[in-house]
matplotlib code that plots the C-alpha trace (Angstrom):
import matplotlib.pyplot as plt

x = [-100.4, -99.4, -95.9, -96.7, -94.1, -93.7, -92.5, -93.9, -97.6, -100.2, -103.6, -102.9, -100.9, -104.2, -106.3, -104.8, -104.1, -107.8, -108.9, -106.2, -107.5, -111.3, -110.3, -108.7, -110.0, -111.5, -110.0, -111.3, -107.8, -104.9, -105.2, -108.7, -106.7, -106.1, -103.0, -102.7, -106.4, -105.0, -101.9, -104.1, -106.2, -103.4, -103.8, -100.3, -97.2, -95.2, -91.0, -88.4, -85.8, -85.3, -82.3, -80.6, -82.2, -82.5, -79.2, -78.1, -77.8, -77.7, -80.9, -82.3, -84.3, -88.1, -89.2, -92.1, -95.0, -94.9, -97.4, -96.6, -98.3, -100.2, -99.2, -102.4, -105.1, -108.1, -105.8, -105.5, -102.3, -100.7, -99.5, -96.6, -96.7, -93.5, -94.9, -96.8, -94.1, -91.4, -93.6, -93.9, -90.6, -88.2, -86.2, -83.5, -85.5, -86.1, -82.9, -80.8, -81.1, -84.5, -84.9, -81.1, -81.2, -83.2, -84.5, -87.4, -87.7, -84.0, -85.1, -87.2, -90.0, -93.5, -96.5, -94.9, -91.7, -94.0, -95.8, -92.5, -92.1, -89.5, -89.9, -93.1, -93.4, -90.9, -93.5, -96.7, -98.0, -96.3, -96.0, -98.1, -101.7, -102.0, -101.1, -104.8, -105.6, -105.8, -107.0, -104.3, -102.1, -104.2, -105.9, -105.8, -109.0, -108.6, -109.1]
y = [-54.2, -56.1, -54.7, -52.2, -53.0, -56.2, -58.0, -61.1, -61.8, -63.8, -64.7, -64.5, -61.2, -60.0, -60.7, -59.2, -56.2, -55.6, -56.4, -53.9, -51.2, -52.0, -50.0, -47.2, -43.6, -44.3, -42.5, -42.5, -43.5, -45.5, -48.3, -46.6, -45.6, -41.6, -42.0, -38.3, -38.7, -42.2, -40.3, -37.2, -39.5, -41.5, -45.2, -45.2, -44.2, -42.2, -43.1, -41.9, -44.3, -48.2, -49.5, -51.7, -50.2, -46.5, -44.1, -41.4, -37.9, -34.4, -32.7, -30.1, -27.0, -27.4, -24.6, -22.9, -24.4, -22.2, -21.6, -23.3, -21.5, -23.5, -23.5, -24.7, -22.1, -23.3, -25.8, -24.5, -23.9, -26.1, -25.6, -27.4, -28.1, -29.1, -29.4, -32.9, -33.7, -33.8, -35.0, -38.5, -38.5, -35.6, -33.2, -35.9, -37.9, -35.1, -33.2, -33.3, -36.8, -35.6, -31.9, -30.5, -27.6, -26.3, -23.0, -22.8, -22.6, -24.4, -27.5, -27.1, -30.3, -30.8, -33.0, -35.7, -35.5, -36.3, -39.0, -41.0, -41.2, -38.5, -35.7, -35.8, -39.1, -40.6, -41.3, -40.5, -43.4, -45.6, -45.2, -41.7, -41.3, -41.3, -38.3, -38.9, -37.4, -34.0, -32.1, -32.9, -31.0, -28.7, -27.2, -23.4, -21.6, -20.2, -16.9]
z = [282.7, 279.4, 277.5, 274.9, 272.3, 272.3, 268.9, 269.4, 268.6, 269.3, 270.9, 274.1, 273.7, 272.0, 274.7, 277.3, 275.1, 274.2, 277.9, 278.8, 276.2, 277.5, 280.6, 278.7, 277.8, 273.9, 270.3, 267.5, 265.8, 265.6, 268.8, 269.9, 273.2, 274.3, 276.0, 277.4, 279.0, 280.4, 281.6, 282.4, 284.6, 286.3, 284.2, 283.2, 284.6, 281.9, 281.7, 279.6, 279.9, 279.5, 281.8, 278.7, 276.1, 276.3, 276.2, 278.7, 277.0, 278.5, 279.6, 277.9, 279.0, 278.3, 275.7, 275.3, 273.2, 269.5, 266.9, 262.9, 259.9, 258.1, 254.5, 253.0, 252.8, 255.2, 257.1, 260.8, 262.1, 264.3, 268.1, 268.9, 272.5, 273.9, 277.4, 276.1, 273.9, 276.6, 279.7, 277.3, 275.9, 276.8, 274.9, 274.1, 272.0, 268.9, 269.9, 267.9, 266.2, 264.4, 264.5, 263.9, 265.6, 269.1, 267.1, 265.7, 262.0, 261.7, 260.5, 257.4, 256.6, 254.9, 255.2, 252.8, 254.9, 257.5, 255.9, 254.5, 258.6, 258.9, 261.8, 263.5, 261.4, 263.0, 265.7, 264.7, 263.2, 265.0, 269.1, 268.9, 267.3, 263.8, 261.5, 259.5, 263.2, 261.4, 263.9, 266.9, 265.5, 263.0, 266.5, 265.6, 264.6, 261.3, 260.8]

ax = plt.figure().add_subplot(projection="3d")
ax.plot(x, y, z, "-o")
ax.set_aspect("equal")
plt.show()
């Protein structure tokens, strides 16, 4: 299985990235790969730490996936699911380098902090699907 995140590029790296991605569960966005169905369906092994690279912190408790109120009329809210968040990177990674505090509602962010790759945008975009995804995040009903 080719390296991910790799910073050098070229043909070769190409190639064995798109033959690697033919095997893959399709998206519509960002790399064209669903990487929960791929970890859903056992094609890739899911790690949280890089001997070398990563750093040690304290564990923290998994919580509970929580509703965020849309504040544009029409827009469905999002669910925040911790659960997937932490199974592909754990608590340690938004906590509390990104998100200050481990309440909800303590750290206070929009859709342009988002954008300008703060938050949420410090990933999405980048390693995670693509914040033009809409409706990953935007998943509730409205009402």
């Amino acid at each position: 299985m080719p390296e991910c995140h790799v910073l050098e590029r070229g043909t070769a790296k190409e190639e064995e990235f798109y033959r690697f991605a033919e095997k893959m569960p399709k998206e519509t966005f960002g790399n064209k790969i669903n990487w929960e169905k791929a970890e859903d369906q056992g094609l890739i092994k899911l790690i949280d730490y890089l001997e070398g690279v990563s750093t040690k912190k304290a564990k923290l408790k998994v919580q509970q996936d929580f509703a965020i109120k849309s504040k544009v009329e029409g827009m469905p809210d999002i669910i925040f699911s911790h659960n997937k968040h932490t199974v592909w990177s754990g608590c340690e990674l938004c906590h509390p380098d990104i998100f200050m505090g481990i309440k909800k509602g303590t750290t206070k962010y929009s859709m342009v902090d988002l954008f300008e790759g703060r938050y949420c945008g410090v990933c999405h975009d980048k390693v995670a699907f693509p914040q033009t995804d809409c409706q990953r995040c935007h998943s509730t009903p409205v009402q």
